[in-house]
FIKOLZA-1660 file (N, C-alpha, C; in steps of 0.1 Angstrom, whole numbers, plus 5000, padded with zeros to 4 digits):
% residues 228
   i   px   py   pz ch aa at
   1 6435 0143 7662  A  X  N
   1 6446 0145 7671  A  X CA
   1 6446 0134 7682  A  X  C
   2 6459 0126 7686  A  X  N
   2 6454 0119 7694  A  X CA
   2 6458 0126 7709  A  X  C
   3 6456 0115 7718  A  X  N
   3 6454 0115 7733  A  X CA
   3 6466 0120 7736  A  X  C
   4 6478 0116 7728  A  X  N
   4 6494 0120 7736  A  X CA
   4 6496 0135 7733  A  X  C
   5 6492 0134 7715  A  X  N
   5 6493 0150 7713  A  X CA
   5 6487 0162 7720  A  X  C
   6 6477 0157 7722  A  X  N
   6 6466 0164 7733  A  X CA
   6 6472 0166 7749  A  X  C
   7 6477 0153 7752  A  X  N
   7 6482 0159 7765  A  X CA
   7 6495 0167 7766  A  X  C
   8 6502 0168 7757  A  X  N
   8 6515 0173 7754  A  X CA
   8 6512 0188 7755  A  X  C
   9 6504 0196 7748  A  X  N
   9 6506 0210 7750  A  X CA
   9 6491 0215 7760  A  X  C
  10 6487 0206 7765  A  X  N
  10 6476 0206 7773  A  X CA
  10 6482 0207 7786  A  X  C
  11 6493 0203 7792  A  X  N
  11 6500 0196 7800  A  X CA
  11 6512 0211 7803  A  X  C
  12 6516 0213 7786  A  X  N
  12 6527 0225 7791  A  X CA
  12 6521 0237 7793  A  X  C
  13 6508 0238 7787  A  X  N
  13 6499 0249 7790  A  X CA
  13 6497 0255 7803  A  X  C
  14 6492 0245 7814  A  X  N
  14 6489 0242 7820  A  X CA
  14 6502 0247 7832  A  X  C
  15 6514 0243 7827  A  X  N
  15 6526 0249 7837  A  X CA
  15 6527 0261 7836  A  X  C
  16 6525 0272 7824  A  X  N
  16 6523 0281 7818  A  X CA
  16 6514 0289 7828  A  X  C
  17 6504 0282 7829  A  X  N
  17 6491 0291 7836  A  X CA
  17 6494 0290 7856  A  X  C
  18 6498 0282 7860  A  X  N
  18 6508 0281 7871  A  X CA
  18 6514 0289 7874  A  X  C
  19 6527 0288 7867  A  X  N
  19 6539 0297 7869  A  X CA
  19 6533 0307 7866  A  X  C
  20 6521 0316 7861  A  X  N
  20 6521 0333 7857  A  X CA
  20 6510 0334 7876  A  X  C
  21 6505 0325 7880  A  X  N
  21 6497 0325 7891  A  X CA
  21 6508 0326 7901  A  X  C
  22 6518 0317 7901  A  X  N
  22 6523 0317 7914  A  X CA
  22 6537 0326 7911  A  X  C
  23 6544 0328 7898  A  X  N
  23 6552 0336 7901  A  X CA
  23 6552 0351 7890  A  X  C
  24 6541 0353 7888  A  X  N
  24 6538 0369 7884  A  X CA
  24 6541 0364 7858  A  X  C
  25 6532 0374 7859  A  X  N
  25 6538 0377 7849  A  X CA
  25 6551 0379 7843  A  X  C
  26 6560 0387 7851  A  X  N
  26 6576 0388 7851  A  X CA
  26 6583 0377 7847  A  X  C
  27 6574 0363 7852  A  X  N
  27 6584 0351 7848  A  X CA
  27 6583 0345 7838  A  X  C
  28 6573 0348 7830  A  X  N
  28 6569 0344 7815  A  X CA
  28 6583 0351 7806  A  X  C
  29 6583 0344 7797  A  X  N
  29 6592 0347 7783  A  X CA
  29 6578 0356 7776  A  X  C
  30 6583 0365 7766  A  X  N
  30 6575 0369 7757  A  X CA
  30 6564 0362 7753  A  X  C
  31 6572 0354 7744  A  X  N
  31 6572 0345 7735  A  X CA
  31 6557 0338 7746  A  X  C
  32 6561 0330 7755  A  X  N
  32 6552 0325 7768  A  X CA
  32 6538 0335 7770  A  X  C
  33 6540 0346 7773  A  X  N
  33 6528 0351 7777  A  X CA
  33 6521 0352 7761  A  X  C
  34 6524 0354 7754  A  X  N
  34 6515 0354 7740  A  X CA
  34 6512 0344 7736  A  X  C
  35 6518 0331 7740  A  X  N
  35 6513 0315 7742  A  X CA
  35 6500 0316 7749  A  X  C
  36 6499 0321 7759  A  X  N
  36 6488 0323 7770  A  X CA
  36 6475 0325 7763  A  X  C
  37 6479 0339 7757  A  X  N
  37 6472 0352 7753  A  X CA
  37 6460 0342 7737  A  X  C
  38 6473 0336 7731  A  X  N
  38 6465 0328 7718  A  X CA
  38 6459 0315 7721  A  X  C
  39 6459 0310 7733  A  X  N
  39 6456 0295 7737  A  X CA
  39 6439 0300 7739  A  X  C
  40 6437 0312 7744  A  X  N
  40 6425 0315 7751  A  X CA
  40 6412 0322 7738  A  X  C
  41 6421 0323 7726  A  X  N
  41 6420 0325 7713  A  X CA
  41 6415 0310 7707  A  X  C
  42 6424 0301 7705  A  X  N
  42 6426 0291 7700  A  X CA
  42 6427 0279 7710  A  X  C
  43 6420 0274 7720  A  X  N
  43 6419 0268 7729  A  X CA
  43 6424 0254 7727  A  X  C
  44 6422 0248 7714  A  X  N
  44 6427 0234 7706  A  X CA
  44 6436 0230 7699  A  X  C
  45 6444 0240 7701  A  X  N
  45 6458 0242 7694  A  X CA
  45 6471 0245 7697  A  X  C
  46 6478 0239 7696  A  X  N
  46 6493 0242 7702  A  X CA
  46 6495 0255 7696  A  X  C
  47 6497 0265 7705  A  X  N
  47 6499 0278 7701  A  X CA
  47 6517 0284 7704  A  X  C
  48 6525 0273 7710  A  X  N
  48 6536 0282 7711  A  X CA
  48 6547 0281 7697  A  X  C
  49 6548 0275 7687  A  X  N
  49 6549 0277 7674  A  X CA
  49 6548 0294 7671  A  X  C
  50 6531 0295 7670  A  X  N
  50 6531 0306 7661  A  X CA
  50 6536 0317 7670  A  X  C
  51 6534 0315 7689  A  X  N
  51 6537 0330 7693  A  X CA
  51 6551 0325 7691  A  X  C
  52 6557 0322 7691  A  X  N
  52 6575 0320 7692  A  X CA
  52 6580 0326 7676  A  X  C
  53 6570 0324 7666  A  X  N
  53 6568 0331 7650  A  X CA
  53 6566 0343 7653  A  X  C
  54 6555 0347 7658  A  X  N
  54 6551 0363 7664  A  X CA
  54 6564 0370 7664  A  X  C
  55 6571 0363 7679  A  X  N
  55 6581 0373 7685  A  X CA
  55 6591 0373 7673  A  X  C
  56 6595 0366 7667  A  X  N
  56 6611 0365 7660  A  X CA
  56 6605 0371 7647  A  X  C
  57 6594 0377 7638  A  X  N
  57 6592 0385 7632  A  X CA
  57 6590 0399 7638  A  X  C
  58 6582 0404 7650  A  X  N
  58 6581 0419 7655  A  X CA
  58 6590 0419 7667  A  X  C
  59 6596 0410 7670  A  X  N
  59 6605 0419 7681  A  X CA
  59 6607 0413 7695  A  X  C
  60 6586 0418 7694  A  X  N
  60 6588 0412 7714  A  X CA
  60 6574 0415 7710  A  X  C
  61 6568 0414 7730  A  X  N
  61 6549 0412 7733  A  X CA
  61 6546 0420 7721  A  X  C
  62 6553 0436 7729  A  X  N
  62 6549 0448 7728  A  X CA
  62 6545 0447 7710  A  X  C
  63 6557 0443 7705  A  X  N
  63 6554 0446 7690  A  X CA
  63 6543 0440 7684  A  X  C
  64 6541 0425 7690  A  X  N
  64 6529 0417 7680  A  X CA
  64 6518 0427 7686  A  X  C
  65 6515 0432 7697  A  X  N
  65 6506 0435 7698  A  X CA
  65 6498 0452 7693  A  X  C
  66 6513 0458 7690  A  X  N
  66 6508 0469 7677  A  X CA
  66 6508 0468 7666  A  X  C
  67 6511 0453 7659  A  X  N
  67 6514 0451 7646  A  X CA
  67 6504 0449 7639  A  X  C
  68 6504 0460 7626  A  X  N
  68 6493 0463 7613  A  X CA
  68 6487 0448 7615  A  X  C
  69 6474 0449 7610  A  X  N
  69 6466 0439 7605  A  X CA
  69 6467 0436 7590  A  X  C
  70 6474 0439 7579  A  X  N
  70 6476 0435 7567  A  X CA
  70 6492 0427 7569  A  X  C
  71 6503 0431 7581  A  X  N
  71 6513 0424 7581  A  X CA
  71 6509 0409 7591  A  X  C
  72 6501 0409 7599  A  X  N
  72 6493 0399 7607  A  X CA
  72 6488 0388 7601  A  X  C
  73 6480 0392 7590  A  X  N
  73 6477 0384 7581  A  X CA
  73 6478 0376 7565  A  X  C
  74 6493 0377 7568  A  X  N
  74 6505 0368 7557  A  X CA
  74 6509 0358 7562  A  X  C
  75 6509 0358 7572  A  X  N
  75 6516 0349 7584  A  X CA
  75 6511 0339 7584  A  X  C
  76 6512 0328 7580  A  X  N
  76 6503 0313 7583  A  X CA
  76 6501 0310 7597  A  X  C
  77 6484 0307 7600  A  X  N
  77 6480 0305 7609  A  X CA
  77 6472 0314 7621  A  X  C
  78 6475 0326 7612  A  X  N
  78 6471 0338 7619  A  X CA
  78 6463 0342 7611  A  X  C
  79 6447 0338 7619  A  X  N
  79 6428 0338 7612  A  X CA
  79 6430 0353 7617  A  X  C
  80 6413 0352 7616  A  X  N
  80 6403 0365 7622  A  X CA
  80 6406 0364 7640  A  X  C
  81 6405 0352 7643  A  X  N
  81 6406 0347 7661  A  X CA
  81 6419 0355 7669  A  X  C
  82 6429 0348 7662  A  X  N
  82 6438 0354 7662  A  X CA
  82 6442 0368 7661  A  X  C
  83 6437 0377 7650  A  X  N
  83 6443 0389 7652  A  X CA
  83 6433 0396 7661  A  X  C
  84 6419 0391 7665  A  X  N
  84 6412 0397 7676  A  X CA
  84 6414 0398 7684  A  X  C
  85 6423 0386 7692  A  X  N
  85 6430 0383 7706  A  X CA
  85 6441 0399 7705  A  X  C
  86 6449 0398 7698  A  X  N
  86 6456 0406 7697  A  X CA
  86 6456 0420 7698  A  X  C
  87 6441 0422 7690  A  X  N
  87 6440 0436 7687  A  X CA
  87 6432 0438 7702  A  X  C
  88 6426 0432 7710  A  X  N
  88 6416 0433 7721  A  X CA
  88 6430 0436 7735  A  X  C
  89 6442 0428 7732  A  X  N
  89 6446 0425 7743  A  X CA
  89 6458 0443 7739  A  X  C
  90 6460 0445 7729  A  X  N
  90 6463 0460 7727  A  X CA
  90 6457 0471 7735  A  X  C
  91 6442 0468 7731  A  X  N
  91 6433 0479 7736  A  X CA
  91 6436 0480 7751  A  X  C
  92 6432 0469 7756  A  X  N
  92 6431 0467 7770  A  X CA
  92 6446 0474 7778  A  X  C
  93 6456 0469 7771  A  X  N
  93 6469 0478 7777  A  X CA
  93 6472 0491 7777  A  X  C
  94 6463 0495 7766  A  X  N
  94 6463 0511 7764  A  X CA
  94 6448 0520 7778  A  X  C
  95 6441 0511 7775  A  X  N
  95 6430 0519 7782  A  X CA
  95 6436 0515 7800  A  X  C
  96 6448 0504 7797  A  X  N
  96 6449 0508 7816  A  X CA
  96 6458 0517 7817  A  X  C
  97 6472 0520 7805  A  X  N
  97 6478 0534 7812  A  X CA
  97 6473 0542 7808  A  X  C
  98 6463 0539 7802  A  X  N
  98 6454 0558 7801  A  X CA
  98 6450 0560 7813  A  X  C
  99 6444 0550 7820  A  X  N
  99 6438 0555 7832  A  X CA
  99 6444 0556 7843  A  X  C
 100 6458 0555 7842  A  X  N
 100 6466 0556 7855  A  X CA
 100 6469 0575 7855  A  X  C
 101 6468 0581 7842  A  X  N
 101 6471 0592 7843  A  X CA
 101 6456 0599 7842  A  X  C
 102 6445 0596 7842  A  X  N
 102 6430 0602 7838  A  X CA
 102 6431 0608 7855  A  X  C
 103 6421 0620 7856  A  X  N
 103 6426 0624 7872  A  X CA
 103 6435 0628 7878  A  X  C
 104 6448 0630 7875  A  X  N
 104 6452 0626 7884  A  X CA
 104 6467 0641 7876  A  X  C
 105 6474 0649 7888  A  X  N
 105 6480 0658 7881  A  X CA
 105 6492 0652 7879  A  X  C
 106 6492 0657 7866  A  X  N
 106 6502 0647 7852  A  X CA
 106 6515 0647 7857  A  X  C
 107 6522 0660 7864  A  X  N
 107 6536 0667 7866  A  X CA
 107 6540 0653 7878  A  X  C
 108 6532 0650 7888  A  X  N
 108 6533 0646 7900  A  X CA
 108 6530 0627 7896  A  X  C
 109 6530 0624 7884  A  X  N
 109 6525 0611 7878  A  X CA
 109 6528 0609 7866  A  X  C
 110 6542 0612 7864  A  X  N
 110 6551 0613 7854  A  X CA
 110 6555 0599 7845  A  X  C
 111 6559 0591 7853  A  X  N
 111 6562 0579 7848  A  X CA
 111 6549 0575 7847  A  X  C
 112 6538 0574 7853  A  X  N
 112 6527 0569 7843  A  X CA
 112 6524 0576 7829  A  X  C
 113 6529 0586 7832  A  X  N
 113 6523 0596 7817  A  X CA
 113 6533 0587 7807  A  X  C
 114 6543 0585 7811  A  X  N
 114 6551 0578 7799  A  X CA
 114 6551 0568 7794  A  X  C
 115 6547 0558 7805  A  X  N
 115 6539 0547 7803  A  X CA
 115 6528 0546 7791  A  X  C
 116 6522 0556 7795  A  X  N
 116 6512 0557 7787  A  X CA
 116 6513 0563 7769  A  X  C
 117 6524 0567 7770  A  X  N
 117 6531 0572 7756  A  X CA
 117 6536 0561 7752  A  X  C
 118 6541 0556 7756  A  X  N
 118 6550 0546 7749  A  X CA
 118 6539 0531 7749  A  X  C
 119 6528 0530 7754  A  X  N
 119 6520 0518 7746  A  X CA
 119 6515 0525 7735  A  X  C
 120 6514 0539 7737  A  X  N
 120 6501 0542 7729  A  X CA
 120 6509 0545 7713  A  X  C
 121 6519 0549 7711  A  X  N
 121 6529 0555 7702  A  X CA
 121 6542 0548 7698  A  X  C
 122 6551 0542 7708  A  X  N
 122 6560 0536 7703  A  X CA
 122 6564 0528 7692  A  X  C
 123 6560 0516 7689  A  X  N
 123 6557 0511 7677  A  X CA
 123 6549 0513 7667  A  X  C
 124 6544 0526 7665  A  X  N
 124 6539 0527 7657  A  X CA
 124 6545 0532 7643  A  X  C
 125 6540 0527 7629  A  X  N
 125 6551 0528 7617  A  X CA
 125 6554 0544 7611  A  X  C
 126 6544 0552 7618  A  X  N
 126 6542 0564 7612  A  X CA
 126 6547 0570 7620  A  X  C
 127 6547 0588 7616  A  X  N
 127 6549 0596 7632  A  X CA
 127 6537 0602 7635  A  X  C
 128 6533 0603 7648  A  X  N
 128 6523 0607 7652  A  X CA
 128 6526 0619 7659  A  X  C
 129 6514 0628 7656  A  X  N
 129 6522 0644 7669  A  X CA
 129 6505 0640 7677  A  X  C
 130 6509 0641 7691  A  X  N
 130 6495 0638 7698  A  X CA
 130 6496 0648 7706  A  X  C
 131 6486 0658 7713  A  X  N
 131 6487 0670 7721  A  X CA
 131 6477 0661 7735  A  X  C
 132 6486 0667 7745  A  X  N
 132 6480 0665 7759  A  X CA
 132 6476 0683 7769  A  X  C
 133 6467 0680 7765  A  X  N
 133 6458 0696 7771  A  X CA
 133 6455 0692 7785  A  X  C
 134 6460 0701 7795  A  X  N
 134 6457 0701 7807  A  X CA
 134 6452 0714 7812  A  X  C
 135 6443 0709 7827  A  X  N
 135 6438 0720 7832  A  X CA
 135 6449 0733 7841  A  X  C
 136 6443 0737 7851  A  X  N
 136 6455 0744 7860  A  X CA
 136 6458 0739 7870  A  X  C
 137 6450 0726 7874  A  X  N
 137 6458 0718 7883  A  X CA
 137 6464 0705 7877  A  X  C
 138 6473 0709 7865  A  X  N
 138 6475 0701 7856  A  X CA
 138 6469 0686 7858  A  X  C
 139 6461 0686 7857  A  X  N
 139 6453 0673 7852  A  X CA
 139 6444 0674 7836  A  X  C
 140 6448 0657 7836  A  X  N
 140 6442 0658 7821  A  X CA
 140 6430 0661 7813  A  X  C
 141 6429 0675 7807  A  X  N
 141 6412 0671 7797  A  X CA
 141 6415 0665 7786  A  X  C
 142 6423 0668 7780  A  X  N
 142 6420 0655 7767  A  X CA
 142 6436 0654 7763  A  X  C
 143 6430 0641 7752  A  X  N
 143 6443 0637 7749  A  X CA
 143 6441 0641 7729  A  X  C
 144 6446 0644 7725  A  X  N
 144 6441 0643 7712  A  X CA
 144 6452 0642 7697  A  X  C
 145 6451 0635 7686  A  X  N
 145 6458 0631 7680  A  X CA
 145 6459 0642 7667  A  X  C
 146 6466 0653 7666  A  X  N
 146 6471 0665 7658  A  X CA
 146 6470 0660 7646  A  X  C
 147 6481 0654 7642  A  X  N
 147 6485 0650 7629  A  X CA
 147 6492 0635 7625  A  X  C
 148 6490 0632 7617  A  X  N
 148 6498 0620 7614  A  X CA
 148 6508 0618 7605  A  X  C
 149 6516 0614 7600  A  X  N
 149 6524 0617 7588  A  X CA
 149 6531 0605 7584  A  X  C
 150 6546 0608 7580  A  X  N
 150 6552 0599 7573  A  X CA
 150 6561 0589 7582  A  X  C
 151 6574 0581 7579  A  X  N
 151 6579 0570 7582  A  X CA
 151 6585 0584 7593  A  X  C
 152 6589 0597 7588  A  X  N
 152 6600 0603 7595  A  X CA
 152 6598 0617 7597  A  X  C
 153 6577 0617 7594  A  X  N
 153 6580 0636 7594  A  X CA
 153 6566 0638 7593  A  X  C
 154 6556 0651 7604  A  X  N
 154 6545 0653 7606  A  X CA
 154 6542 0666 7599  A  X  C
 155 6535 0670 7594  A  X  N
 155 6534 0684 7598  A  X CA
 155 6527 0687 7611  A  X  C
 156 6529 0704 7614  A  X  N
 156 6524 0706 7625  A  X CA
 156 6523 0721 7626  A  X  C
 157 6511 0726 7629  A  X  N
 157 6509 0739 7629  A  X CA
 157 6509 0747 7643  A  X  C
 158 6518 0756 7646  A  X  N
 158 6514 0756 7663  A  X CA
 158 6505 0764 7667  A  X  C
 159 6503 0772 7658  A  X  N
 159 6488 0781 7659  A  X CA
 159 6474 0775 7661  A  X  C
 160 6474 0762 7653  A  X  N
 160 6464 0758 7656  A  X CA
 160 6464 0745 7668  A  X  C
 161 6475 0746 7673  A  X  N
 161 6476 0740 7685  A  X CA
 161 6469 0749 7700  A  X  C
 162 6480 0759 7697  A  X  N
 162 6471 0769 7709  A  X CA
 162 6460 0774 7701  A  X  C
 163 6449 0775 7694  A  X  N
 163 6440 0773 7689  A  X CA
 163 6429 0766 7694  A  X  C
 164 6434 0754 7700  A  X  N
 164 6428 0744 7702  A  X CA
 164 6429 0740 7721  A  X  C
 165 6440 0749 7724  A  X  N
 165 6437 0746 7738  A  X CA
 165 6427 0755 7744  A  X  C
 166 6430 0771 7737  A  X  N
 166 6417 0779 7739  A  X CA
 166 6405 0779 7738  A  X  C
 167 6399 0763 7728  A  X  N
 167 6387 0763 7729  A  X CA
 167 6385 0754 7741  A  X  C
 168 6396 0743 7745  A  X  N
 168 6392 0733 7757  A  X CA
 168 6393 0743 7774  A  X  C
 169 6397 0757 7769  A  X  N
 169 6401 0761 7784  A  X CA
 169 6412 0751 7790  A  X  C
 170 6423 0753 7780  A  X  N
 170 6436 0746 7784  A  X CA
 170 6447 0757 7790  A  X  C
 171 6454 0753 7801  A  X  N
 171 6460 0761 7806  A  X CA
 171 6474 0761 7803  A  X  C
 172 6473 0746 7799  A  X  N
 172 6490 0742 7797  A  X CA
 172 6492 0728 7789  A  X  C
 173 6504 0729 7781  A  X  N
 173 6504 0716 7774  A  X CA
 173 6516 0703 7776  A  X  C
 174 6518 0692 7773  A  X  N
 174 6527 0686 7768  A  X CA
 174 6526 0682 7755  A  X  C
 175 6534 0680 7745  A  X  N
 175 6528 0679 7730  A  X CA
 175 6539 0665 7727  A  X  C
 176 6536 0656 7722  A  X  N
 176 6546 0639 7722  A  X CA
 176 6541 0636 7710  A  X  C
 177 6555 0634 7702  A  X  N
 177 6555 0628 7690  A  X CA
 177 6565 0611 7691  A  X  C
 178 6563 0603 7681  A  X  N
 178 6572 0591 7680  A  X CA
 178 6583 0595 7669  A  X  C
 179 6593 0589 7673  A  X  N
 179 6598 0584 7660  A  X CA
 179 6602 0571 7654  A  X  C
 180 6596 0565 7646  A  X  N
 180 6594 0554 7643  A  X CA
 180 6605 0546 7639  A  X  C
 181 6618 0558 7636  A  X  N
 181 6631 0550 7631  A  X CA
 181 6638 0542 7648  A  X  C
 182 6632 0546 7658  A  X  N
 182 6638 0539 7668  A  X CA
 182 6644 0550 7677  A  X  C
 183 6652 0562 7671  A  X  N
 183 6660 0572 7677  A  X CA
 183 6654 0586 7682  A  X  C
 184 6652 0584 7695  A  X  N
 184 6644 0594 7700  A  X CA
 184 6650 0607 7698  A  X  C
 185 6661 0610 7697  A  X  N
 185 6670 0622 7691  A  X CA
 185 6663 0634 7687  A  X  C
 186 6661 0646 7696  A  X  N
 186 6656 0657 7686  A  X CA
 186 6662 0663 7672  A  X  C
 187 6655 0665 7666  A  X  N
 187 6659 0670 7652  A  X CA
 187 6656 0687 7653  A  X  C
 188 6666 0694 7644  A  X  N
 188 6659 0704 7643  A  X CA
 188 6651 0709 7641  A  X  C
 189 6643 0708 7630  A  X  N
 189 6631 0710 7630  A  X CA
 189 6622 0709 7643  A  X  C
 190 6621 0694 7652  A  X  N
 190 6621 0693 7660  A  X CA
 190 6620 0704 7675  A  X  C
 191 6631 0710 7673  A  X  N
 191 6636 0717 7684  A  X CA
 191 6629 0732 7681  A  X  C
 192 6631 0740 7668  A  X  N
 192 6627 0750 7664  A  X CA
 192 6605 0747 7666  A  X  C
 193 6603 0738 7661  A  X  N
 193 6589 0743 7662  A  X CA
 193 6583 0741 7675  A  X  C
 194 6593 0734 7686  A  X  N
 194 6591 0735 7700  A  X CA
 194 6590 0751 7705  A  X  C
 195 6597 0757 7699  A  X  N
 195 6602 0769 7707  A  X CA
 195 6593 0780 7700  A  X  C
 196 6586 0772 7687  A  X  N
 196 6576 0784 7681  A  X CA
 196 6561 0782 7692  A  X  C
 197 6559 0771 7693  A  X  N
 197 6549 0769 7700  A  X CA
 197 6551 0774 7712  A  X  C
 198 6558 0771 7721  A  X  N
 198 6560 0777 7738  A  X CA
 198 6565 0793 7735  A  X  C
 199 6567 0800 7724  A  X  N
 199 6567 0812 7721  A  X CA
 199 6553 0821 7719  A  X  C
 200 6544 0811 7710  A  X  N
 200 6533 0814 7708  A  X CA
 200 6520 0813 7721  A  X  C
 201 6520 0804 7729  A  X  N
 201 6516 0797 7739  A  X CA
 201 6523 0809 7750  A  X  C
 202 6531 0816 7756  A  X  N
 202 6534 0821 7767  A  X CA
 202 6524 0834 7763  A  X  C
 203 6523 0842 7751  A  X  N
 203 6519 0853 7746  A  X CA
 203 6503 0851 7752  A  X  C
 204 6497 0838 7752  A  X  N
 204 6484 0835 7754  A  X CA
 204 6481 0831 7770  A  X  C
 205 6493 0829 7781  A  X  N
 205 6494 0820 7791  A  X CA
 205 6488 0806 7791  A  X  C
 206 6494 0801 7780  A  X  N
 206 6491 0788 7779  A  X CA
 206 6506 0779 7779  A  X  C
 207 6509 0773 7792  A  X  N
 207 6522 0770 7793  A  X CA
 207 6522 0756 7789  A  X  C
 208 6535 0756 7782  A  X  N
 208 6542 0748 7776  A  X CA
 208 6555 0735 7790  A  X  C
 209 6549 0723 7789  A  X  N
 209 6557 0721 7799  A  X CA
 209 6567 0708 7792  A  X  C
 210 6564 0705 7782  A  X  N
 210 6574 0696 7780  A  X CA
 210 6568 0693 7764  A  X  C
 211 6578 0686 7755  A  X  N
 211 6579 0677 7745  A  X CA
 211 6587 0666 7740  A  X  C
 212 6577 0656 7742  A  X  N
 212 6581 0644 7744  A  X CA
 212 6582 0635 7730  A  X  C
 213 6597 0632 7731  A  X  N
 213 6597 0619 7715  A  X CA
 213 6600 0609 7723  A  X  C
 214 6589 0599 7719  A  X  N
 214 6589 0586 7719  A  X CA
 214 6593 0575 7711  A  X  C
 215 6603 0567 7714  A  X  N
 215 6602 0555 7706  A  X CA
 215 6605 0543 7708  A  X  C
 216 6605 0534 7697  A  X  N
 216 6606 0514 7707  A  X CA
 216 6622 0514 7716  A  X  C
 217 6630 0525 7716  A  X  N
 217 6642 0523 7723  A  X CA
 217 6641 0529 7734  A  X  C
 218 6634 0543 7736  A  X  N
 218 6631 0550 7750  A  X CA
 218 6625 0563 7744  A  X  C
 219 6626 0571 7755  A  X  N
 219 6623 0588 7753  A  X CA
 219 6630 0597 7755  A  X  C
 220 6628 0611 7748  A  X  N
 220 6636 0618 7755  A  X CA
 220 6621 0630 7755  A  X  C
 221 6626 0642 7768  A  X  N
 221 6623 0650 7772  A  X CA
 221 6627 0664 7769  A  X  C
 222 6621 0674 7761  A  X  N
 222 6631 0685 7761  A  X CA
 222 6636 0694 7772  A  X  C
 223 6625 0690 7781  A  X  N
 223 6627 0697 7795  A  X CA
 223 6644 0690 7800  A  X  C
 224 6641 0679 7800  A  X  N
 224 6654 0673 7804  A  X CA
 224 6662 0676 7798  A  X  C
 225 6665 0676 7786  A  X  N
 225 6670 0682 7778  A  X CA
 225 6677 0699 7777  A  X  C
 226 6672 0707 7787  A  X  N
 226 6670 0717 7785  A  X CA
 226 6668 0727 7773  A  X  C
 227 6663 0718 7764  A  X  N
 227 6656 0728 7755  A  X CA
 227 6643 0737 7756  A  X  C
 228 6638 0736 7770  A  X  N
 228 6627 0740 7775  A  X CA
 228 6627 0748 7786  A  X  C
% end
């Protein structure tokens, strides 16, 4: 490589790491912060190619950075280096909205809870049903992952949901599924096995305070909803 090539993305890099210092992450393009993100990956290589490839196959950040590792690596130029940066810089966004809700009572720290749904769930290709067991001062004990299923459909037992908060000494639930087609829309089914569970769940005093569909467009709430 010569001197010029070298100082050419050495140079725009460089305005890159500036501009996110002096005026926030907000001012980066996608495309830009995942330039950042693979430079530190690939330190000797002009990386805004492949993230500008990234974005215009998954979408945006968010998506390269839940995207399968068998779709990651079709992609020319995208090693082992690469999808570690990726997969590390995932983790890390997940374990900080986890922790904005750890401690802390969920009802009164709402928008972090969503936050935290929507890195953890939204792009993902399947549907996920995930139960959030809280105490009586609704704070979080665990988070835990039910069932998994298809492009468009989980099973889900609600028995063995309240089942399962009775052995954590759970007092109350939110229960958050995705839907992966993009449309956070309750579905029947949907709606009906909401109302088996917060049926089953009141008989036990184990309250039911919301259920949440997630997806890469937004969420919806049944509470909001008044389905709850």
């Amino acid at each position: 490589m010569s001197d010029q090539e070298d100082a050419h993305y050495v140079g725009h890099r460089q305005r890159l790491k500036d501009k996110l210092r002096t005026a926030g992450p907000a001012s980066l393009a996608d495309y830009e912060l995942l330039e950042l993100l693979l430079c530190l990956a690939v330190p000797r290589r002009d990386m805004k190619p492949l993230a500008k490839q990234l974005i215009t196959i998954f979408g945006d950040y968010a998506g390269v950075l839940s995207a399968p590792e068998e779709r990651l690596k079709e992609i020319s130029g995208v090693g082992p280096t690469v999808i570690s940066a990726i997969r590390l810089a995932e983790a890390s966004a997940a374990r900080l909205a986890r922790a904005k809700v750890l401690e802390q009572p969920v009802l009164s720290n709402w928008q972090a809870l969503l936050d935290y749904c929507q890195v953890a769930m939204a792009h993902e290709s399947h549907e996920q049903f995930r139960i959030l067991f809280l105490d009586k001062k609704n704070r979080l004990i665990r988070d835990e992952i039910q069932q998994k299923g298809t492009v468009d459909h989980t099973p889900v037992y609600p028995r063995e949901i309240i089942k399962r908060a009775l052995e954590l000494n759970s007092t109350a639930l939110i229960i958050v599924h995705n839907h992966p087609s993009g449309d956070p829309t309750p579905s029947r089914d949907d709606i009906d096995m909401t109302r088996r569970i917060e049926e089953i769940g009141n008989q036990l005093g184990i309250k039911l305070h919301d259920h949440l569909i997630i997806s890469k467009t937004g969420h919806q709430s049944f509470r909001s909803l008044g389905l709850l």
